[in-house]
C-alpha positions in Angstrom: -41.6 169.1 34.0 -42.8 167.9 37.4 -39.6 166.1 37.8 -37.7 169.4 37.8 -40.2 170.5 40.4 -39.5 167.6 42.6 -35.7 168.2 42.5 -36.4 172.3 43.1 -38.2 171.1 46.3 -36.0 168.5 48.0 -33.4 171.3 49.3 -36.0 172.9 51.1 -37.0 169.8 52.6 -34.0 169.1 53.9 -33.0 172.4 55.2 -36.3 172.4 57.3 -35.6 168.8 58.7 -32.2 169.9 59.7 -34.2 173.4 61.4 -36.4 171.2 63.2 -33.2 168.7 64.4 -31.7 171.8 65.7 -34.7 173.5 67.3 -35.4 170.6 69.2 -31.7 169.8 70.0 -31.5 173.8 71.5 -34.9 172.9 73.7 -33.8 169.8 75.0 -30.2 171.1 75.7 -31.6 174.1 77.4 -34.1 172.5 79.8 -37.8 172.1 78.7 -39.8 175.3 80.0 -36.5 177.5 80.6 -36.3 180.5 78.2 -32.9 181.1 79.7 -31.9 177.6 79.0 -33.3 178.0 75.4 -30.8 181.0 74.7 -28.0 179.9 76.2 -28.0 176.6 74.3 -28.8 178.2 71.2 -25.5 179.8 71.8 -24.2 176.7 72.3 -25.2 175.0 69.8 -25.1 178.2 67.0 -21.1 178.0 68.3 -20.5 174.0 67.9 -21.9 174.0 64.4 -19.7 176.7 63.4 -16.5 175.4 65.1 -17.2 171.7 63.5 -17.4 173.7 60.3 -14.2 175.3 60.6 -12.1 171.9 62.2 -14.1 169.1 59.9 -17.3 169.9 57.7 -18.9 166.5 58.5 -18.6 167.2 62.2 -20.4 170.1 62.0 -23.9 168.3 61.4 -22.9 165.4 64.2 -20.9 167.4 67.0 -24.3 169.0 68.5 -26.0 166.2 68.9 -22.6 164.5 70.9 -22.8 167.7 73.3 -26.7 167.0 73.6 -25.8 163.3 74.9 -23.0 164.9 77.4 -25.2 167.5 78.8 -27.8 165.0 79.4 -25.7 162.5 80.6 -24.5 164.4 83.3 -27.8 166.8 83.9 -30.9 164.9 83.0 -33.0 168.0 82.8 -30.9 170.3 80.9 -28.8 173.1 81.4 -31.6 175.1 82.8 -33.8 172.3 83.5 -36.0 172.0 87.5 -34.8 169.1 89.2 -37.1 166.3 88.9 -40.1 165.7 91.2 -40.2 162.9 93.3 -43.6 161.1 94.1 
C-alpha cells in the first residue's frame, strides 16, 4: 500500500520543481525587483515553452533556460533590471 502512495506522489513533485524552475527563470529574466520585468518575461517565457512544444517536445523544457543565458549574456541585470552600482 504505501508504495502505491509513493508513486501517486512523485508527479506532483515534479510538477512543483519544474514551477519553481520556471518561477525563478521568469524573475531572473525579468530583472530582480521589476514587476514589469516579471510580466514581460513571463510572457516570454509562457510563449517559448509553448513554441518548443509545438517545433520539438524535448525543447520545450530546455529552450527557456537557453533564452535565460542570452538575455543575460547580453544584459546582466535583466530585461528590466537597474544598471549596476558602482562603488
Amino acid at each position: 500500500m504505501r508504495h502505491d502512495k509513493q508513486r501517486e506522489q512523485l508527479p506532483a513533485a515534479i510538477l512543483i520543481e519544474l514551477a519553481a524552475r520556471h518561477l525563478t527563470l521568469v524573475k531572473v529574466v525579468g530583472g530582480l525587483g521589476s514587476i514589469e520585468g516579471t510580466l514581460v518575461s513571463g510572457f516570454l517565457v509562457g510563449q517559448v515553452v509553448s513554441l518548443g512544444s509545438l517545433i520539438y517536445a524535448p525543447l520545450a523544457q530546455m529552450a527557456p533556460f537557453a533564452i535565460m543565458l542570452l538575455i543575460l549574456l547580453i544584459k546582466p541585470t535583466g530585461l528590466y533590471g537597474s544598471p549596476l552600482l558602482k562603488r
